[in-house]
C-alpha positions in Angstrom: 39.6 113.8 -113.9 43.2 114.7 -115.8 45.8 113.3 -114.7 47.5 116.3 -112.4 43.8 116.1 -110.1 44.8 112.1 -109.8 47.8 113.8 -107.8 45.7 116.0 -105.8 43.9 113.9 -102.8 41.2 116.1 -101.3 40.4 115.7 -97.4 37.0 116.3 -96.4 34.8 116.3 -93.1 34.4 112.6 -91.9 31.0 111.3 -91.5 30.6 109.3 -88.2 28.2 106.8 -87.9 24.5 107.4 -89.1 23.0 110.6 -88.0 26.5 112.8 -88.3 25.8 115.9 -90.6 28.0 118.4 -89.5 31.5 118.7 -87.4 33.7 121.6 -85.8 37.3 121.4 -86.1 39.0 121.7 -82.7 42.6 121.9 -84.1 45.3 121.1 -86.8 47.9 118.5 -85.7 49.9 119.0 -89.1 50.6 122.2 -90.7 50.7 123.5 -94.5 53.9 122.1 -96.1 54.3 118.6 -93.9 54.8 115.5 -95.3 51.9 113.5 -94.0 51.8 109.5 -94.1 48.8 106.8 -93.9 47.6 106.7 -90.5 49.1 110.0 -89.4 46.5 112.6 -87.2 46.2 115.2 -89.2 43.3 117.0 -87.0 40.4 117.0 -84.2 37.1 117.3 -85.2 33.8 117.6 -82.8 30.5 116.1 -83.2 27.7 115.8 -81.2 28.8 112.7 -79.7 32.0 112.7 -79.4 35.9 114.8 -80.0 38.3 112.7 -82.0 40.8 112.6 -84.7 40.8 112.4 -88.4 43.4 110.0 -89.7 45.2 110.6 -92.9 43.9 108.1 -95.3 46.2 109.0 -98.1 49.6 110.4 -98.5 51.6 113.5 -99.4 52.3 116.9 -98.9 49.9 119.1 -96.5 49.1 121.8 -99.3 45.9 123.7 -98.4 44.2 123.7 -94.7 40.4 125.4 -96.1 38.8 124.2 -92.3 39.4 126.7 -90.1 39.4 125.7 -86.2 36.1 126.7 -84.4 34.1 126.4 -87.7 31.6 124.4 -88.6 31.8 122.3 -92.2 29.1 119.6 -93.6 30.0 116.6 -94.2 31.8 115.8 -96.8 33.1 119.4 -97.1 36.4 119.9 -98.7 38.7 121.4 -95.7 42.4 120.1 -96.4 44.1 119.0 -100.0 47.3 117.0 -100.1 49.6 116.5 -103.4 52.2 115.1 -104.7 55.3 117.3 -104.1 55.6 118.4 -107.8 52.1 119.8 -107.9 52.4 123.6 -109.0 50.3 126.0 -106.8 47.9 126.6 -110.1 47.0 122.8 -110.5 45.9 123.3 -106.5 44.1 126.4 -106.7 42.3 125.3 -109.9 41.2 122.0 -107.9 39.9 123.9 -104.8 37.6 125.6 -106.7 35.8 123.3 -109.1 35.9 120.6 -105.6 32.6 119.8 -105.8 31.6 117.3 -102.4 29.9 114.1 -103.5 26.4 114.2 -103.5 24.8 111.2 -101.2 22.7 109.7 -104.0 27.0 109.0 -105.5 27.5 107.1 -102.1 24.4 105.0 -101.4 23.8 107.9 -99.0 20.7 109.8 -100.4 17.1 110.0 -100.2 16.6 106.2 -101.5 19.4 105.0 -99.1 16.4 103.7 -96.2 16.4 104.9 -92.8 19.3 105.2 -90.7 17.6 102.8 -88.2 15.3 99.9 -88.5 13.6 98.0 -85.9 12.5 94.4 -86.2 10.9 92.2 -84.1 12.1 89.4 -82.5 11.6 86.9 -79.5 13.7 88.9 -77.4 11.0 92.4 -78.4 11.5 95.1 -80.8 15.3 95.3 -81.9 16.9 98.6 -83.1 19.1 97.6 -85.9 21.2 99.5 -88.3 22.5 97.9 -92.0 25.5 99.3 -93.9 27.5 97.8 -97.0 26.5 95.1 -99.7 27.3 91.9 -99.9 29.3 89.0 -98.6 30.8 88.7 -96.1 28.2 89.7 -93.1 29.4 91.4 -90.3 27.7 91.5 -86.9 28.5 94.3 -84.6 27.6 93.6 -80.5 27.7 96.6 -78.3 29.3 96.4 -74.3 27.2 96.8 -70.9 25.1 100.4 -70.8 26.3 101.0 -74.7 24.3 100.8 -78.0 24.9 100.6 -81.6 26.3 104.1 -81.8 29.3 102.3 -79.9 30.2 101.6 -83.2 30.1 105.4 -85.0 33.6 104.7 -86.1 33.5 101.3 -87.4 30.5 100.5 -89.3 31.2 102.3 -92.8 34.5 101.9 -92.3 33.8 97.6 -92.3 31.0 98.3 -94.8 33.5 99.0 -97.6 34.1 95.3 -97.9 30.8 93.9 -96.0 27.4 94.0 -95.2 27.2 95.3 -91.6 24.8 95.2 -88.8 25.0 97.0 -85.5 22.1 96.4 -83.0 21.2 97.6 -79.7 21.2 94.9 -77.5 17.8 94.0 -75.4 17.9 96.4 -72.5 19.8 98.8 -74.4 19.5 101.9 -76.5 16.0 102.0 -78.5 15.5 97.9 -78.1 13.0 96.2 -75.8 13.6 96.9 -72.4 12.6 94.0 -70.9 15.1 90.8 -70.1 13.6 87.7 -69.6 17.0 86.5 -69.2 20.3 88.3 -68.4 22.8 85.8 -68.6 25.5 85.4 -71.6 23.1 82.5 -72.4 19.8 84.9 -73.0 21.9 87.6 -75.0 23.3 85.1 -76.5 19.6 83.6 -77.6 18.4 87.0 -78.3 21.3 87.5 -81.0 20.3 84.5 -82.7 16.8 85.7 -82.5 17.9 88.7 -84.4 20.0 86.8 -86.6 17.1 84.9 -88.0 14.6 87.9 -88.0 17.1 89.7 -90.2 17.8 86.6 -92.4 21.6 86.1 -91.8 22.4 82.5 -91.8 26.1 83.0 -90.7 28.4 86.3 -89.9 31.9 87.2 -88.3 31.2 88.5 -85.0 32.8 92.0 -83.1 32.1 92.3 -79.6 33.5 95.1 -77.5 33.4 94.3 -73.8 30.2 92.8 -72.3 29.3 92.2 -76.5 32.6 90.1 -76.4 31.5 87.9 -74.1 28.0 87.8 -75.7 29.8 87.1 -79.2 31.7 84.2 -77.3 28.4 82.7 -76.1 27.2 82.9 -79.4 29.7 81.2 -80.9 29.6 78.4 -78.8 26.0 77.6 -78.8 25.5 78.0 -82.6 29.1 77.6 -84.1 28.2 77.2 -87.5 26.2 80.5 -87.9 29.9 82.7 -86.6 32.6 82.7 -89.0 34.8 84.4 -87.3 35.4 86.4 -83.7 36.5 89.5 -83.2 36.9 90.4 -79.4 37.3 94.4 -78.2 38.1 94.9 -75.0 36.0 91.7 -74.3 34.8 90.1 -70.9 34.3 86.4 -70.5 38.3 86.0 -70.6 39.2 86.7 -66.9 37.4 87.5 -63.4 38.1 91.3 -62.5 36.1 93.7 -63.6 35.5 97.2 -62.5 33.0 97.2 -60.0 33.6 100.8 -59.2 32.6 101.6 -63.1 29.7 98.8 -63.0 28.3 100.3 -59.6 28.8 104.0 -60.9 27.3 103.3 -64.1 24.1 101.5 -62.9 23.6 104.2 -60.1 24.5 107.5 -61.7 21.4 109.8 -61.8 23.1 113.2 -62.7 25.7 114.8 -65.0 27.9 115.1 -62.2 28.0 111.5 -61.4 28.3 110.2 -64.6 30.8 112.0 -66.3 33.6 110.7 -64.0 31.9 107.3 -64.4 32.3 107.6 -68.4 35.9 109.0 -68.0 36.9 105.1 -66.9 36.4 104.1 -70.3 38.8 106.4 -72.2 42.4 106.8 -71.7 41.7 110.4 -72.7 39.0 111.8 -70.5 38.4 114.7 -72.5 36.6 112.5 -75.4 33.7 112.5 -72.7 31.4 115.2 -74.3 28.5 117.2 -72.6 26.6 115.6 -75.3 27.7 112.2 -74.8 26.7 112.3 -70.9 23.0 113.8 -72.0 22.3 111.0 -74.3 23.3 108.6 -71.6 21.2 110.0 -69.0 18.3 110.3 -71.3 18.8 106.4 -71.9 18.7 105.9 -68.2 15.8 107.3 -67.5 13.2 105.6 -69.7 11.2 102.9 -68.0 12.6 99.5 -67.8 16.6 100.8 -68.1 17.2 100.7 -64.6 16.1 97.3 -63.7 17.6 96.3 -66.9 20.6 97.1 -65.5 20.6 96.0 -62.4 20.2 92.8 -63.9 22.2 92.7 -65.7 25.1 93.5 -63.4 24.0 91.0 -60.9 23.7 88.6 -63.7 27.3 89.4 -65.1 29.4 91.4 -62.6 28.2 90.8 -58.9 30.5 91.6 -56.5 33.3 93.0 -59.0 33.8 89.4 -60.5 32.8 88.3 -64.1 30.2 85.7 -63.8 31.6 84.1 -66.8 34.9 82.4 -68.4 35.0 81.1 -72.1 38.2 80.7 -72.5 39.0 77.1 -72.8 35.9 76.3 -73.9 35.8 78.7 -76.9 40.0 77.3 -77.9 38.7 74.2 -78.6 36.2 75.4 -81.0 38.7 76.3 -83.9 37.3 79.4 -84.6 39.7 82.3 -86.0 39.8 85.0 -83.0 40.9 88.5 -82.8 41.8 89.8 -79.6 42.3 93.9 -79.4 42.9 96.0 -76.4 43.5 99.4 -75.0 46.8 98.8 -73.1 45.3 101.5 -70.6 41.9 99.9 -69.9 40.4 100.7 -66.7 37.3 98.6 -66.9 38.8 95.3 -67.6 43.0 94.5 -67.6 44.3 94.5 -70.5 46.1 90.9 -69.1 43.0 89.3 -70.0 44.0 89.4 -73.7 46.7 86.8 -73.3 43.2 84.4 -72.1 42.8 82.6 -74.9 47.1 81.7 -75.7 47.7 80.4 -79.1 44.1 79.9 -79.8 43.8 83.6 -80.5 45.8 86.6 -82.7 46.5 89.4 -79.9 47.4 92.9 -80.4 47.3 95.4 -77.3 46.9 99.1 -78.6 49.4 102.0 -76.9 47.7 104.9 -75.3 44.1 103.6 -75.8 41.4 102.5 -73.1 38.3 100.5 -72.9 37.1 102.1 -76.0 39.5 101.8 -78.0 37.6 101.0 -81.0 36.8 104.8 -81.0 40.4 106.2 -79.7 42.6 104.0 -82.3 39.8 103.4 -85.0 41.7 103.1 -87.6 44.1 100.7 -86.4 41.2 98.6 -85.1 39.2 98.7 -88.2 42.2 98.0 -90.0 43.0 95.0 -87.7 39.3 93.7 -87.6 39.2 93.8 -91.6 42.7 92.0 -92.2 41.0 89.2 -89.5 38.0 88.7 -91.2 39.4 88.9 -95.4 42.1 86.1 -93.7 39.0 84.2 -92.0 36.5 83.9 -95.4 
C-alpha cells in the first residue's frame, strides 16, 4: 500500500456477531466533508436482529458516502472513506476503485474458520457455545434472563481482538438443554463450571449482563480461582428491585403484540426492538421445555418483584477486580444498584443507554470491558 492509501481509512459494513452477512443502511448521521472523531456515529445500519449505529473507529475527514440509505451492502463492503485533509480527490477516486473487501480466509473468517456454533455436552445437557479469538487471556461471556449468546452480537469480535472468547447459551436458554435441575444462582453457577471444564478453560474473566451478572458473581465465589476478573452489565445480585412487570410480561407473552412492549423495557430506545428480534423470541418460547424453564426460573430468582439474591458483601471481600457498567436509563433493574459493591468495584453509568446497554453504547462498553481485563492479567 503507498504511502497516500495509509492516509485513506476505508469504512465498510460491520459484521455483527456470527451469522450477520448482509446490512441496510437506515441513515447517515455525518455528511461528506465533516471532520469525524473516534467514537463518533457516523450511521445506522439494519440487520436482522437488530437497528444500531456504526461507530467511527478511525479519524478524519468524511470524503466519500458509497452506501446509499435503503440499500443493502455485504459485509465487509466498502460504503464510506475518510482521509486526511490533504488527500487530493485523485488519491480518493483511485482508492475507491481498486478497494478490494477482505476476503474471510484474510480474517480467520472462511471456509476453514469452523462453525459458527458448537455444542458440547455437559452435566447440565447439551450447551450451545460459540469461540472467537486466539489466545490468552479467556474471556467468558454469560447472557441475562430469556436472552442467549446472540446477547452479545456486539461484543464478541470486538473482545476477540485481544482474547479468546466464549459466549454460551445458558441451560434453559437459546439452543442449550432445556431442562433445569436447578434454577438457583447456585445451579447456573454449577452448570458454568460444567461448561468450563467440557471446553477445557481452567480460568477466564467473566462478563455477565443482568441475570449472567449475578450468575458470574456466583461463580466467582464458589470457584475463585478459575475467574480472573468480573465484569458486571446491568447485573442482578447487587440490590432487591427488579422489574416484575418485565419478568411477568416476559415469562407470559404468547404473541407479537405482547412482547414487543415487553422487549421495549430493555432499551432506552424502543425503536431497536425489530420485527425480527420479537420472531426469534417467540420462536424460543415456544419450543418444549422454555416455558417451565422460565417459570422457574423467575420464581427461583425474581418472585414477587424481589431479587432472590444479594452478593454484594460477600463478593468485596473476595479481592477480585470488578467492573460495574450501566444504562443510566435502565428499566429492568436501577441503575442505583451499581454503587452495591462501593470501593470494591470500578463504576461507570452510561448516558442515554438502558438495560442493554452493551448493544446501545457498544463501543464504550467494549472499550471499558477490555481496559478492565488488559489492567486485571
Amino acid at each position: 500500500m503507498s504511502l497516500s492509501n495509509e492516509r485513506i481509512k476505508p469504512i465498510v459494513m460491520p459484521k455483527w456477531g456470527l451469522s450477520m452477512s448482509e446490512g441496510k443502511v437506515t441513515g447517515w448521521l455525518k455528511q461528506p466533508g465533516a471532520t469525524v472523531k473516534l467514537g463518533d456515529d457516523l450511521l445506522e445500519v439494519e440487520t436482522d436482529k437488530i437497528t444500531n449505529v456504526v461507530e467511527a473507529g478511525e479519524t478524519g475527514i468524511l470524503r466519500r458516502v458509497l452506501g446509499e440509505e435503503g440499500n443493502i451492502y455485504p459485509v465487509k463492503a466498502l460504503i464510506a472513506v475518510l482521509s486526511e485533509p490533504d488527500v487530493p480527490d485523485e488519491e480518493i477516486d483511485a482508492f475507491i476503485a481498486g478497494y478490494a473487501a477482505p476476503s474471510g480466509d484474510e480474517d480467520g473468517e472462511g471456509a476453514d474458520a469452523g462453525p459458527r456454533y458448537e455444542f458440547v455436552e455437559t452435566a447440565a445437557g447439551s450447551i450451545r457455545y460459540a469461540r472467537r479469538g486466539e489466545g490468552e487471556p479467556t474471556v467468558l461471556l454469560v447472557h441475562g434472563f430469556g436472552g442467549d449468546l446472540d446477547n452479545w452480537l456486539f461484543t464478541i469480535d470486538a473482545l476477540a481482538e485481544t482474547a479468546t472468547v466464549y459466549a454460551l447459551d445458558l441451560p434453559g436458554h437459546g439452543q442449550s438443554a432445556k431442562s433445569l435441575a436447578d434454577p438457583s444462582l447456585s445451579g447456573l453457577s454449577r452448570a458454568v463450571l460444567d461448561f468450563m471444564d467440557a471446553v477445557g478453560i481452567g480460568r477466564a474473566h467473566l462478563v455477565g449482563h443482568s441475570m449472567g451478572g449475578a450468575v458470574a458473581m456466583r461463580t466467582a465465589l464458589d470457584a475463585r480461582d478459575r475467574v480472573g476478573s468480573l465484569s458486571l452489565i446491568c447485573s442482578a445480585g447487587l440490590g432487591e428491585e427488579v422489574n416484575r412487570d418485565y419478568i411477568d410480561g416476559f415469562v407470559k407473552a404468547s404473541s407479537r403484540r405482547d412482547l414487543k412492549p415487553v422487549l421495549e423495557i430493555l432499551f432506552a430506545d424502543p425503536g431497536l426492538v425489530s420485527r425480527q428480534m420479537v420472531d426469534d423470541l417467540l420462536k424460543y418460547k415456544r419450543l418444549d421445555g422454555v416455558d417451565g424453564a422460565l417459570r422457574a426460573l423467575s420464581g427461583a430468582l425474581f418472585e414477587g418483584g424481589r431479587q432472590a439474591d444479594r452478593l454484594a458483601g460477600e463478593l468485596a471481600e473476595t479481592g477480585i477486580p470488578i467492573l460495574v457498567v450501566w444504562g443510566e436509563k435502565d428499566r429492568v433493574i436501577p441503575a442505583a444498584h451499581a454503587a452495591g459493591l462501593g470501593s470494591a468495584a470500578r463504576v461507570e453509568v452510561i448516558p442515554n443507554a438502558g438495560h442493554m446497554v452493551q448493544m446501545e453504547a457498544a463501543g464504550k462498553v467494549n472499550a471499558l470491558v477490555k481496559d478492565h481485563i488488559a489492567e486485571a492479567i
